[in-house]
C-alpha positions in Angstrom: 6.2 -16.9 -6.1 7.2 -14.1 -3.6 10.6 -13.1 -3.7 10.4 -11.1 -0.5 10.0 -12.1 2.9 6.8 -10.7 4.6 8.7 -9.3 7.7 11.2 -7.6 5.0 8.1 -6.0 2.9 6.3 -4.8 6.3 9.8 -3.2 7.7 10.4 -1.3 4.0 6.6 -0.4 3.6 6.9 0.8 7.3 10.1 2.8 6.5 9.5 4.6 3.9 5.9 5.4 4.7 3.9 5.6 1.4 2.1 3.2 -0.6 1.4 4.2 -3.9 -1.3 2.3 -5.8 -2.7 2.3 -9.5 -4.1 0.3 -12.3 -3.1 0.5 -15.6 -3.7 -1.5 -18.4 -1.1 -0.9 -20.8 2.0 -2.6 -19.8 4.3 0.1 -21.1 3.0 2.4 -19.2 2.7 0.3 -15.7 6.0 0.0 -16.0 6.8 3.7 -16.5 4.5 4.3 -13.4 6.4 1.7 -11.4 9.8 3.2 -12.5 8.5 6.9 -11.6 7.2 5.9 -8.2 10.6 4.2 -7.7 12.8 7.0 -8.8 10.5 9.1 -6.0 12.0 7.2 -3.0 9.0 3.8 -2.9 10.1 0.5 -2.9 7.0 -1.2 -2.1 4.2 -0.6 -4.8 0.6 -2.2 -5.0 -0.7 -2.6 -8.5 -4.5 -2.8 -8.1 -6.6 -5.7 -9.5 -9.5 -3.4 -11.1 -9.3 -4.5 -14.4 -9.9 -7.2 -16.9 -5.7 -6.9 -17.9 -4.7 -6.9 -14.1 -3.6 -10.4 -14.2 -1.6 -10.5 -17.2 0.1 -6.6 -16.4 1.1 -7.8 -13.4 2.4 -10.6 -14.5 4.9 -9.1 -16.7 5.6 -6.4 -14.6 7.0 -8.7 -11.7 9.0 -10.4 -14.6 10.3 -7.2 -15.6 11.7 -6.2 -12.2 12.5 -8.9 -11.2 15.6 -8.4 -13.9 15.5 -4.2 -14.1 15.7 -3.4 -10.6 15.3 -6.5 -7.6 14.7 -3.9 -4.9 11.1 -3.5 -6.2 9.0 -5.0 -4.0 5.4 -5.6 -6.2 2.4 -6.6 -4.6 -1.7 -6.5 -5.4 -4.5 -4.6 -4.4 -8.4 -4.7 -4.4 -8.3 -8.7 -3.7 -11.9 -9.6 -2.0 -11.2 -13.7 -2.1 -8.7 -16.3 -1.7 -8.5 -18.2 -4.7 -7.5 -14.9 -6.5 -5.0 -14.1 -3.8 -3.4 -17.6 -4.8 -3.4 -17.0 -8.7 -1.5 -13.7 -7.7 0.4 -14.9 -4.9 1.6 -18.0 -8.0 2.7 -14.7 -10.3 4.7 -13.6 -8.0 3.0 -10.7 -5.8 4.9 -9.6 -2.7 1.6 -8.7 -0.4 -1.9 -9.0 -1.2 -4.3 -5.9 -0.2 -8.2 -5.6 0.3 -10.5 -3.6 0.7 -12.2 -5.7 3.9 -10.6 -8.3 6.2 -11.4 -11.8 4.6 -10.2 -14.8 7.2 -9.8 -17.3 3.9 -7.3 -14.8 2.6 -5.4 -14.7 6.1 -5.0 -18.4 6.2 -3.3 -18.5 2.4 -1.3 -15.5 3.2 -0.5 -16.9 6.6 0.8 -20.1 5.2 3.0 -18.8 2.5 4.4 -16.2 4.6 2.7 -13.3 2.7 1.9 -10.0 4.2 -1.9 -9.2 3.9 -3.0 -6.0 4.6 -6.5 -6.5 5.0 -9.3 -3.1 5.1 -10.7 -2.4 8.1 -13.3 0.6 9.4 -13.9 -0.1 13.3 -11.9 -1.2 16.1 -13.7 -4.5 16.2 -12.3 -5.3 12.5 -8.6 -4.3 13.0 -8.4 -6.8 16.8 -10.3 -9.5 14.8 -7.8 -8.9 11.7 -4.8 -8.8 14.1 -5.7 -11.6 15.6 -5.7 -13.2 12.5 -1.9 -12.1 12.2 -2.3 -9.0 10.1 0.8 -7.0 11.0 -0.4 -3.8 9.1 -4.1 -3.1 8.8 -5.6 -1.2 6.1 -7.9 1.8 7.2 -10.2 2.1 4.1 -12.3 4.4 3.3 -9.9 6.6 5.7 -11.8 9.7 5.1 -15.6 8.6 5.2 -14.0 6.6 8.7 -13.8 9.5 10.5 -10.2 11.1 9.0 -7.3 11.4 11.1 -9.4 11.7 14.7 -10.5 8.2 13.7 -6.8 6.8 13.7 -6.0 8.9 17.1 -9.3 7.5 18.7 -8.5 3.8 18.4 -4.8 4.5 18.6 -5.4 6.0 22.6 -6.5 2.7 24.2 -4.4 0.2 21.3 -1.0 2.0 20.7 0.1 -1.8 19.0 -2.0 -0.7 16.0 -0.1 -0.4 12.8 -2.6 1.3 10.3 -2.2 2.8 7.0 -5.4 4.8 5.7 -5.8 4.6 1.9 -8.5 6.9 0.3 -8.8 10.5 1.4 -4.7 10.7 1.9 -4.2 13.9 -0.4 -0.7 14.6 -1.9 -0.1 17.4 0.4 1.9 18.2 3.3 -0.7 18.9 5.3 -3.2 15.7 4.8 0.3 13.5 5.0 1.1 15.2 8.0 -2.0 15.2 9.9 -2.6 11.2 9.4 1.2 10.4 10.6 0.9 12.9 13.7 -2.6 11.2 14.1 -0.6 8.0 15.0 -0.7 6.6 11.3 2.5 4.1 10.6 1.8 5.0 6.8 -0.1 5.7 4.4 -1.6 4.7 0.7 -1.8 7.2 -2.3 -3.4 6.2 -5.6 -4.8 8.7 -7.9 -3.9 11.8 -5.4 -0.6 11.0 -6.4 -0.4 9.2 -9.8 -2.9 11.5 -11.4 -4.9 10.4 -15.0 -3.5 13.6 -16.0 -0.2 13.4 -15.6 -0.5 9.5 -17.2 -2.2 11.1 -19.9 0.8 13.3 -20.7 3.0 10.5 -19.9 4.5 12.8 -17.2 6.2 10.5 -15.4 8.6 13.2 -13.7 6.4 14.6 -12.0 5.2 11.4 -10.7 8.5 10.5 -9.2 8.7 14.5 -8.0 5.7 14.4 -6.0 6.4 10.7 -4.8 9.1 12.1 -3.2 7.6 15.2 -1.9 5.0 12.6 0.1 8.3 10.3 1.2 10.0 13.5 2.6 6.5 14.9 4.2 5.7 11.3 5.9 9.6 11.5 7.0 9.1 15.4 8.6 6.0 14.9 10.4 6.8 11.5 12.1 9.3 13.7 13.9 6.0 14.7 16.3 4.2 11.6 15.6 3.0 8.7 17.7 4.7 6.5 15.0 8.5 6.4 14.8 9.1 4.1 12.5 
């Protein structure tokens, strides 16, 4: 079961400002990626469910943390239904992520005190997923919704929104930037910022170098920004 409150998860994921996000089926070198993200400033980290080991990584990965380092806060991505939710939400996941807003999956969540970020592309989806008592809605695909201008077009008559784009963030000042200024409370980073390269070279360095390049980026530009944190 969780170990984390949902209202602590949303305050640190809102905090610090970046989600990272991967798959990886080799359990040694999850929890290298984990560690590397960690060492870069995250404390929230979504391990994605696009895989056939997913179940059993993640398993052992919340185990592992759960004793190397508490603070961790582990949670899992790229869940489209409810009963899977549950078998994660049982192994111990933090928050549950999707890639569109399922209701079934707001009602578990809901009832074990969960955060679910559920993925959202028009206004509609993110009132009818608030409404449903998602505190942080998931803007996915950000870029192919329209970018940044999409995030400062529904933010001008709904300030409330909290929204985090994933997918079309890049690992650069200037795409972190414009999504915060845009009105973005944070933002998700998967292979932009845990490249197959550098797992490939087992480069976990420069993982944890440019995780905290994006924490220090989302920190600079929220000085302008509609979010403050």
């Amino acid at each position: 079961m969780a170990r984390f409150m949902r209202l602590d998860v949303v305050n640190t994921l809102l905090d610090i400002g970046v989600l990272p996000l991967f798959y990886n089926g080799d359990l040694a070198t999850a929890i290298e990626l984990v560690s590397a993200c960690v060492r870069g400033g995250a404390r929230t980290i979504e391990f994605t469910n696009r895989g056939e080991l997913a179940y059993p990584v993640f398993t052992e990965l919340v185990k592992h943390f759960a004793k190397a380092d508490p603070s961790v806060i582990l949670g899992i991505g790229s869940i489209v239904d409810a009963p899977t939710a549950a078998l994660f939400i049982a192994a111990g996941a933090n928050f549950i992520v999707s890639p569109s807003f399922n209701p079934e999956i707001s009602l578990l969540t809901n009832r074990r005190k969960i955060l679910y970020l559920p993925g959202c592309s028009t206004e509609n989806e993110i009132a009818t997923a608030e409404e449903w008592g998602a505190e942080i809605c998931k803007i996915f695909p950000g870029e192919a919704m329209g970018g940044p201008g999409f995030i400062s077009a529904v933010m001008a008559p709904c300030p409330w929104h909290c929204l985090m784009p994933t997918g079309g963030v890049d690992a650069t000042e200037a795409s972190i930037g414009e999504w915060i200024k845009s009105g973005a409370a944070a933002v998700g980073l998967g292979s932009k910022l845990i490249s197959s390269q550098a797992v490939k070279d087992k480069d976990y360095d420069d993982i944890a170098a440019n995780m905290a390049q994006c924490v220090g980026w989302v920190e600079k530009a929220r000085s302008g920004s509609i979010f403050s944190g």
